[in-house]
VOPAGU-2260 file (C-alpha; in pm, 1 decimal, decimal comma):
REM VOPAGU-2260
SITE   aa  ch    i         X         Y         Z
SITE  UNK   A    0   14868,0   23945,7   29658,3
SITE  UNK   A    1   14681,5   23635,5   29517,9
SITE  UNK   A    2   14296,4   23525,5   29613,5
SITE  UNK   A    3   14136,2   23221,1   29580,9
SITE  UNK   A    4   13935,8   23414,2   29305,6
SITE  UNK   A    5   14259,8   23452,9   29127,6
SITE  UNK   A    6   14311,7   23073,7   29142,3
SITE  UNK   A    7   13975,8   22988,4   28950,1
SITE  UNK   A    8   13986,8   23261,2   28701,6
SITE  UNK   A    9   14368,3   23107,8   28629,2
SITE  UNK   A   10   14233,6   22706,3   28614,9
SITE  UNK   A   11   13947,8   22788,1   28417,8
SITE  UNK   A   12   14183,2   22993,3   28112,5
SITE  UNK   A   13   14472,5   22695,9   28138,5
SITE  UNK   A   14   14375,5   22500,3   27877,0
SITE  UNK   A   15   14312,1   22826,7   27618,3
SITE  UNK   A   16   14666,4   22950,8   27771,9
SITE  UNK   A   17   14821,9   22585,1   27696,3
SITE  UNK   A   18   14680,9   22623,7   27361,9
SITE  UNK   A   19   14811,1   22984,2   27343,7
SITE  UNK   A   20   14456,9   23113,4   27280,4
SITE  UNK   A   21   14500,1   23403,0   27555,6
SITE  UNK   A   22   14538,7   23770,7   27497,6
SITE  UNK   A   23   14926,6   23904,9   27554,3
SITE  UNK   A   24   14724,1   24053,5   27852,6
SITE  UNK   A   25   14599,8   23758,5   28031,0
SITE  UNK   A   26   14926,4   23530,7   27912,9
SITE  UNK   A   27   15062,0   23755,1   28138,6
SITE  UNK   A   28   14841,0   23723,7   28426,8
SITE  UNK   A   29   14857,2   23358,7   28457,1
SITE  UNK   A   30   15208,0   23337,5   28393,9
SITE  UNK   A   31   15313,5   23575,5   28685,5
SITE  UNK   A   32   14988,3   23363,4   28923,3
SITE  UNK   A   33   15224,8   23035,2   28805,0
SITE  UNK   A   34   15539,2   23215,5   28931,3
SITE  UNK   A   35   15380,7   23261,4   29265,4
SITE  UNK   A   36   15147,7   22967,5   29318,8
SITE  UNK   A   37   15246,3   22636,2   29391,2
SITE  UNK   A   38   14882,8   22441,1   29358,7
SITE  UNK   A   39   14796,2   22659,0   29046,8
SITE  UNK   A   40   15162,5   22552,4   28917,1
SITE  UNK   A   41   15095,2   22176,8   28937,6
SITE  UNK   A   42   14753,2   22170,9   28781,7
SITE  UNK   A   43   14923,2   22369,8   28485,1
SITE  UNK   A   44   15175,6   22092,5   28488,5
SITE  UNK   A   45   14945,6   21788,2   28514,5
SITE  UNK   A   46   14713,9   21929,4   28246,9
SITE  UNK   A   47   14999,0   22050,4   27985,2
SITE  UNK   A   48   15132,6   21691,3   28050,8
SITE  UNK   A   49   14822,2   21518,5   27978,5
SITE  UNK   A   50   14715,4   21766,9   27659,0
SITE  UNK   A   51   15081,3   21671,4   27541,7
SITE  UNK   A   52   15048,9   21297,5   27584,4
SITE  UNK   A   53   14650,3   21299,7   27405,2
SITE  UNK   A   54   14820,4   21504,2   27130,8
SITE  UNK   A   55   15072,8   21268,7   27083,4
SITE  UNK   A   56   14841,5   20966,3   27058,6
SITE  UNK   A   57   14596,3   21131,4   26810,1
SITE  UNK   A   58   14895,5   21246,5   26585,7
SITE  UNK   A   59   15014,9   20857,0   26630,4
SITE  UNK   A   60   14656,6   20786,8   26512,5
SITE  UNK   A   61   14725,2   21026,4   26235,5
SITE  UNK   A   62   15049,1   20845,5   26081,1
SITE  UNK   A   63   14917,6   20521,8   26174,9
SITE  UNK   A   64   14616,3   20580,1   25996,5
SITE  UNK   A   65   14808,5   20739,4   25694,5
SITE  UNK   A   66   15074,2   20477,0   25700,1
SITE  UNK   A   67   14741,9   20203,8   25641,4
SITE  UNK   A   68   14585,3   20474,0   25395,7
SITE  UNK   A   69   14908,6   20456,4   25178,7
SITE  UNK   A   70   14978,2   20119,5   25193,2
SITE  UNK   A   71   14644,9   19994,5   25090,6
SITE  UNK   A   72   14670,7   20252,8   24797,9
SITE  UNK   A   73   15001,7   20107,8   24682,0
SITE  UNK   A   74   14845,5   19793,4   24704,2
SITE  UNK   A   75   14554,4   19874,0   24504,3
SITE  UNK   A   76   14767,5   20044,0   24236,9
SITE  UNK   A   77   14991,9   19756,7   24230,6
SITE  UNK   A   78   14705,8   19534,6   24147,8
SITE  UNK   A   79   14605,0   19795,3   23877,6
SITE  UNK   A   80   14915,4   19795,4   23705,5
SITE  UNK   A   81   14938,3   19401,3   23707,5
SITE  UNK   A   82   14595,6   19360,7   23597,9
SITE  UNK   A   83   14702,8   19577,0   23278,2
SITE  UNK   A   84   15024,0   19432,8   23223,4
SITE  UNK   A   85   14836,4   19110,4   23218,8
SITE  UNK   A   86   14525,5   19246,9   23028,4
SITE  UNK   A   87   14838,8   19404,4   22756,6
SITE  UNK   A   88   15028,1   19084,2   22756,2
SITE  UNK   A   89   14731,1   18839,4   22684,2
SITE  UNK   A   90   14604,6   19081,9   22404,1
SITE  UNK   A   91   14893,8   19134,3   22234,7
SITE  UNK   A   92   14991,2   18762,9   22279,9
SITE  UNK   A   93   14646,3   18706,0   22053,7
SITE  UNK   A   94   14689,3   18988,5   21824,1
SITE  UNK   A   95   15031,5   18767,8   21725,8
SITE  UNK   A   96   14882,5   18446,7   21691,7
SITE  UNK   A   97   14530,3   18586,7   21489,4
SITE  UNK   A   98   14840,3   18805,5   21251,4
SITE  UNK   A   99   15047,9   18538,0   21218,8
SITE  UNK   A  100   14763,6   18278,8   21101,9
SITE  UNK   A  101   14602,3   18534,2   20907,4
SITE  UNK   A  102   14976,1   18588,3   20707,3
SITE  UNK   A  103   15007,5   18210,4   20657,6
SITE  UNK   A  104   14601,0   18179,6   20521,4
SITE  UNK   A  105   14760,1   18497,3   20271,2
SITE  UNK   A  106   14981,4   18250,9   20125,7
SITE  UNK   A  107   14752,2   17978,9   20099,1
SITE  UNK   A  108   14493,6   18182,1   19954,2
SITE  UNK   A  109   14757,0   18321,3   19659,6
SITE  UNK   A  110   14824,2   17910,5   19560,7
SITE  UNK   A  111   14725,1   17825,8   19201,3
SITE  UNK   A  112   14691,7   17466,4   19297,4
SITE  UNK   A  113   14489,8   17325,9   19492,3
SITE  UNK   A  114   14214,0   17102,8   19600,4
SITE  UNK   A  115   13936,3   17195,7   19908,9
SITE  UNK   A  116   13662,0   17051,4   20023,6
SITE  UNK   A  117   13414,4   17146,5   20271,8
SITE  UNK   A  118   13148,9   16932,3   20465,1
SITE  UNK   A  119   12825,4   17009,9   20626,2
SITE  UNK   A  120   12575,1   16773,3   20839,0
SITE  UNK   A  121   12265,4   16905,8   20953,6
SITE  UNK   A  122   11906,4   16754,1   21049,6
SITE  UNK   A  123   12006,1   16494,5   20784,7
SITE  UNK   A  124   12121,9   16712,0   20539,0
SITE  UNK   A  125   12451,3   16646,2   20379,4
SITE  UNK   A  126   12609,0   16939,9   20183,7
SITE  UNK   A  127   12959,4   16883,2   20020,4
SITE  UNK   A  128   13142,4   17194,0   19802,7
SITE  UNK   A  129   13415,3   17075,0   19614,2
SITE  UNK   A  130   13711,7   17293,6   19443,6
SITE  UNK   A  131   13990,9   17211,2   19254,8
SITE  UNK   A  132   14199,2   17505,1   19112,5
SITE  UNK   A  133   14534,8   17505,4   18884,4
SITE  UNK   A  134   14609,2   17809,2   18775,8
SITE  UNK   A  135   14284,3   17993,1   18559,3
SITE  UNK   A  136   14126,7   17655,3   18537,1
SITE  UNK   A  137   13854,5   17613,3   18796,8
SITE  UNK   A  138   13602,5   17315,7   18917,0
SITE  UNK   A  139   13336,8   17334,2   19153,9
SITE  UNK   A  140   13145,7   17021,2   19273,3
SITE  UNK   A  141   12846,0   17112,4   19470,6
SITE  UNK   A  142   12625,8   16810,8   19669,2
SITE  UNK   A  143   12369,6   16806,3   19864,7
SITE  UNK   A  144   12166,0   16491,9   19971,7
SITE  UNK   A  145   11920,1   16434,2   20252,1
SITE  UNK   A  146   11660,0   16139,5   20285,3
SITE  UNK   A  147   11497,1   16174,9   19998,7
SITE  UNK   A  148   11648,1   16378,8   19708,8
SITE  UNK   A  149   11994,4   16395,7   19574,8
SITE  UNK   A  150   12184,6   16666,6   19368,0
SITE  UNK   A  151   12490,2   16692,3   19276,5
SITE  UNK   A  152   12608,0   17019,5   19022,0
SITE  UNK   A  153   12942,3   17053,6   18872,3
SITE  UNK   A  154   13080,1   17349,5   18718,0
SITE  UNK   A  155   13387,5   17370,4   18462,7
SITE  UNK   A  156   13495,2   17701,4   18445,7
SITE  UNK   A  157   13574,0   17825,8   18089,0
SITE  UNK   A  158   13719,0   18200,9   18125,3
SITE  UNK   A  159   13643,5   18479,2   18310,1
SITE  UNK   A  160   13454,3   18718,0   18208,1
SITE  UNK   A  161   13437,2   19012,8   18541,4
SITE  UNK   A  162   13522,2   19043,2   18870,3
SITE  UNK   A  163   13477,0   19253,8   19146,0
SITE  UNK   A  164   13451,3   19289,3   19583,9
SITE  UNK   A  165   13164,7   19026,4   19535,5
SITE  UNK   A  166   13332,6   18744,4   19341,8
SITE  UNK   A  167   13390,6   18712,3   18954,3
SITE  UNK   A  168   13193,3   18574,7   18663,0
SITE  UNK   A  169   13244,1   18313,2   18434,2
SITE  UNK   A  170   13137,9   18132,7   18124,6
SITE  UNK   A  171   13092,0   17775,4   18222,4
SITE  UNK   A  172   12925,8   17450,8   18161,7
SITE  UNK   A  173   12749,8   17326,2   18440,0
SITE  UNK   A  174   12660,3   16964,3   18503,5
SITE  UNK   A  175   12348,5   16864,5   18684,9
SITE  UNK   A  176   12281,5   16526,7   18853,8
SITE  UNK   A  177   11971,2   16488,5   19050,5
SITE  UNK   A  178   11664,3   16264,6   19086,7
SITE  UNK   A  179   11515,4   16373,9   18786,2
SITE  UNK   A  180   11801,3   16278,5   18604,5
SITE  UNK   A  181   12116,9   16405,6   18447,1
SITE  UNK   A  182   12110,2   16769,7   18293,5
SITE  UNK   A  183   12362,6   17002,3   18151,2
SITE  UNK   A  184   12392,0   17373,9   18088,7
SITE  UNK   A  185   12670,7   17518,0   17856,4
SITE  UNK   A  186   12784,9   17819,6   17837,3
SITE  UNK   A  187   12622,2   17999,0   18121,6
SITE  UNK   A  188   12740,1   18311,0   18234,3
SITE  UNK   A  189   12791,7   18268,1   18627,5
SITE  UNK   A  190   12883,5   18500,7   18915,4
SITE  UNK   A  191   13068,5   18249,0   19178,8
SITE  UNK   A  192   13310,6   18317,0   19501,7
SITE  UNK   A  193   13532,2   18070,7   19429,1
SITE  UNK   A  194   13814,5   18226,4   19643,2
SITE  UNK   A  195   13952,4   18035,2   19990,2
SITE  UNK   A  196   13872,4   18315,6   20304,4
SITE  UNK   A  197   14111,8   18415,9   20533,0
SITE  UNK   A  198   13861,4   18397,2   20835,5
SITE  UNK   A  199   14099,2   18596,2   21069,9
SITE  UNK   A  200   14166,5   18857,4   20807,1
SITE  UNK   A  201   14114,2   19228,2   20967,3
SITE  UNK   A  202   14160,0   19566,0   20721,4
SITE  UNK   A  203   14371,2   19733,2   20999,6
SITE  UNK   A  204   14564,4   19724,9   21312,6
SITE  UNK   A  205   14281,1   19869,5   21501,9
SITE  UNK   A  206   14043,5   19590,8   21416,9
SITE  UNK   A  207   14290,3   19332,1   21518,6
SITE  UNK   A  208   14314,2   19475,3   21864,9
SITE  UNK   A  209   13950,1   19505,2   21927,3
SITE  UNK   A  210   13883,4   19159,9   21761,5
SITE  UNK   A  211   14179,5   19056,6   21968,9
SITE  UNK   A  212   14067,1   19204,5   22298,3
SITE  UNK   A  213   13761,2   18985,6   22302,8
SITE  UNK   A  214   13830,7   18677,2   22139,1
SITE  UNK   A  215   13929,0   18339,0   22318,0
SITE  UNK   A  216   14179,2   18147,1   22152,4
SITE  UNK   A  217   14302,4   17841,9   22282,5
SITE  UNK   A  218   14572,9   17574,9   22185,0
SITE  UNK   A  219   14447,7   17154,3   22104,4
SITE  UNK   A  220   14456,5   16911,8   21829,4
SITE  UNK   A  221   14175,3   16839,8   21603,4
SITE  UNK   A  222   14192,6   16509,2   21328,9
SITE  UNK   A  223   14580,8   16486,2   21479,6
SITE  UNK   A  224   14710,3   16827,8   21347,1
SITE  UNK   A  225   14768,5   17145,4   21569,1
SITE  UNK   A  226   14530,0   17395,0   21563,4
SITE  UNK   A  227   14373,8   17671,1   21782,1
SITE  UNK   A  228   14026,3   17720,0   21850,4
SITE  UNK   A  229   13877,7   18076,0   21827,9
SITE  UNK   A  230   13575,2   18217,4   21899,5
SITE  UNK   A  231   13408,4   18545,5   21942,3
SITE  UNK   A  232   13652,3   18667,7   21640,8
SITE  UNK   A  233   13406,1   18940,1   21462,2
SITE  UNK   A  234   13638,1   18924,2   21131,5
SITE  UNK   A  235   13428,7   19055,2   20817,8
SITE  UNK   A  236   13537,7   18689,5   20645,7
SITE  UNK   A  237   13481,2   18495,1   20993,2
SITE  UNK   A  238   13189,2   18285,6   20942,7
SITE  UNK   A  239   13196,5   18100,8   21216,9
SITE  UNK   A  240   13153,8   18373,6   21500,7
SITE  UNK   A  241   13074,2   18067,9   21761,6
SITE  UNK   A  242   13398,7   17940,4   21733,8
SITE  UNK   A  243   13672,3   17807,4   21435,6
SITE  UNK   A  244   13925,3   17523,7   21448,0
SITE  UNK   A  245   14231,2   17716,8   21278,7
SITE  UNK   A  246   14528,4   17504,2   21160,5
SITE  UNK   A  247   14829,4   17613,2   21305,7
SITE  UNK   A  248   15053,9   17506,0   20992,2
SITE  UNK   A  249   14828,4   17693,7   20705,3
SITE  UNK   A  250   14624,1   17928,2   20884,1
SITE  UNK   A  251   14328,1   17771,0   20721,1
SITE  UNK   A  252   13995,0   17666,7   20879,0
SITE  UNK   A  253   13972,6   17299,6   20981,4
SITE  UNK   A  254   13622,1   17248,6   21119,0
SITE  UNK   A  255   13370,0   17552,4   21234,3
SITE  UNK   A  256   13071,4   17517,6   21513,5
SITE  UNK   A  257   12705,9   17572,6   21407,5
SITE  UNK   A  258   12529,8   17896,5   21545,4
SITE  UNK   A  259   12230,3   18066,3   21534,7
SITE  UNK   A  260   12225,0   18391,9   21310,7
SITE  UNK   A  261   11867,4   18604,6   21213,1
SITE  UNK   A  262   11743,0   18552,9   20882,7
SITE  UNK   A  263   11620,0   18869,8   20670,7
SITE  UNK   A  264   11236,6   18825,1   20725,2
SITE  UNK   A  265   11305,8   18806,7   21152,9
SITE  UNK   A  266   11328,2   18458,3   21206,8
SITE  UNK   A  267   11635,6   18209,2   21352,9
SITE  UNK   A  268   11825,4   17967,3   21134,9
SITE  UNK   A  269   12112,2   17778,6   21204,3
SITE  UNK   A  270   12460,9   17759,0   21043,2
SITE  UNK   A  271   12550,8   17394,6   21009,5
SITE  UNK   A  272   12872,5   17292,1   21153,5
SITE  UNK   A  273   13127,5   17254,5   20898,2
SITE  UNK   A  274   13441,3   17030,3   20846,0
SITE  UNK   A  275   13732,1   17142,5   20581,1
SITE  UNK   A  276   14001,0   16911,4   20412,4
SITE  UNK   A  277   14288,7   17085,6   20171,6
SITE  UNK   A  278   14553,3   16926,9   19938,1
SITE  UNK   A  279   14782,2   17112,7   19735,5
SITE  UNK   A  280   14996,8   17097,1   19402,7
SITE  UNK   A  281   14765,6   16772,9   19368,4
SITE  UNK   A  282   14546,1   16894,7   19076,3
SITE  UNK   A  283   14617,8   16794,6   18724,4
SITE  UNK   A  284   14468,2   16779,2   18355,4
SITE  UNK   A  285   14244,8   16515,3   18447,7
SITE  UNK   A  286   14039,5   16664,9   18697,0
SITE  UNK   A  287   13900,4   16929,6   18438,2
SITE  UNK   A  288   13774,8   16625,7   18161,2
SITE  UNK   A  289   13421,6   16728,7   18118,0
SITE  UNK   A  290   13162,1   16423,9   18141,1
SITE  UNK   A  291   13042,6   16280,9   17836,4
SITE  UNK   A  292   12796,7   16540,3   17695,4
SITE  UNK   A  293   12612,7   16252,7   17501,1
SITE  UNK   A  294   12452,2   16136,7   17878,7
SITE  UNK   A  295   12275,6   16473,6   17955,3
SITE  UNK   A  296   11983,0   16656,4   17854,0
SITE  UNK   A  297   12130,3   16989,8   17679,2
SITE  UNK   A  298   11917,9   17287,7   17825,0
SITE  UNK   A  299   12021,7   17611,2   17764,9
């Protein structure tokens, strides 16, 4: 027989029971009250209804929240994976270009005949280097003129007598034009670079791709050719850190922008901007006649 005592005891343990968090014992109990009692019956019904129907909505919760979780994960590893496709395909696109122009500058660089010249303007100072080159014979015309003075020095090659990762030496006669008048120096014993640089040359894959990674290079014309500009390129032969008009045809320099670069005692210079011109299998015989020796001062 059932009391109301039995009744309480049995609504106060339905939730553990629903939960099966009662002994075997008292399982027991309040399944046999159930059996028997109608009004304990229904609560037990209502209640495992509504404990059914909140776990269902916080397991929907669950998945719903998962099913966001995922999604937004996919979405951040998609734009992962495009960001380093694109990162991969932009790199390697200027690791081609900087080989490629570097190759072509090889070529260039291996001519035995050719003529350069290289400009520079800056707080009205005009410097002009001159080369001509056919095979061992050599000629460098060095200028420099600003408002006041003038000089101009040429240099005819003889032989050479050394060479090394710094440049080579010569014996040469060397012409002098200035202010002061006209002066020349034979025989001299001269160390000179004399070499065209290949400003995007790197010594090894690795260098390319870092160089590569953060340089800018973009396509335009400069003086009606083709070219690309680069900058940040941190070559050891790149001058011109602040950016370099490359030709697309020769791989060679066309113009350079000025920058600012420390000097050895601390203090700031600037590197003028430069402009470069190039002809080739031009040079002949009579670009290496030697002035008339009778119109200088001999010093030696």
């Amino acid at each position: 027989m059932k009391g109301k005592n039995d009744c309480k005891i049995v609504q106060d343990l339905l939730p553990n029971y629903i939960d099966n968090l009662t002994s075997e014992e008292t399982s027991d109990f309040i399944k046999n009250h159930l059996a028997h009692c109608n009004n304990c019956n229904e609560i037990y019904n209502k209640m495992n209804l509504k404990l059914k129907d909140n776990t269902e909505k916080s397991t929907n919760k669950e998945i719903n929240f998962f099913k966001k979780y995922n999604k937004r994960l996919f979405l951040l590893k998609l734009i992962i994976v495009i960001i380093l496709i694109l990162f991969i395909t932009f790199t390697a696109r200027k690791m081609v270009i900087i080989s490629n122009l570097s190759s072509k500058a090889e070529n260039i660089i291996n001519s035995d005949n050719y003529h350069s010249i290289e400009y520079g303007y800056n707080y009205g100072q005009y410097q002009k280097t001159e080369k001509y080159q056919m095979g061992d014979k050599i000629k460098l015309i060095l200028s420099n003129i600003n408002n006041e003075n003038f000089e101009t020095i040429t240099i005819y090659t003889k032989e050479k007598i050394s060479e090394d990762n710094y440049g080579s030496r010569y014996l040469a006669n060397i012409y002098v034009k200035n202010n002061q008048g006209q002066t020349a120096y034979l025989n001299q014993n001269i160390g000179i670079m004399v070499e065209l640089q290949d400003v995007l040359q790197t010594e090894n894959i690795w260098e390319l791709f870092k160089n590569s990674i953060i340089s800018s290079i973009t396509s335009t014309k400069i003086n009606g050719k083709s070219c690309y500009f680069i900058s940040n390129f941190n070559g050891y032969n790149n001058f011109y850190p602040a950016g370099v008009y490359i030709d697309k045809e020769i791989g060679m320099p066309l113009s350079a922008v000025s920058y600012e670069m420390d000097t050895l005692d601390g203090t700031k210079t600037y590197e003028t901007p430069k402009e470069f011109l190039y002809e080739f299998n031009t040079v002949k015989e009579d670009d290496f006649i030697e002035p008339n020796i009778e119109e200088y001062k001999i010093n030696n």
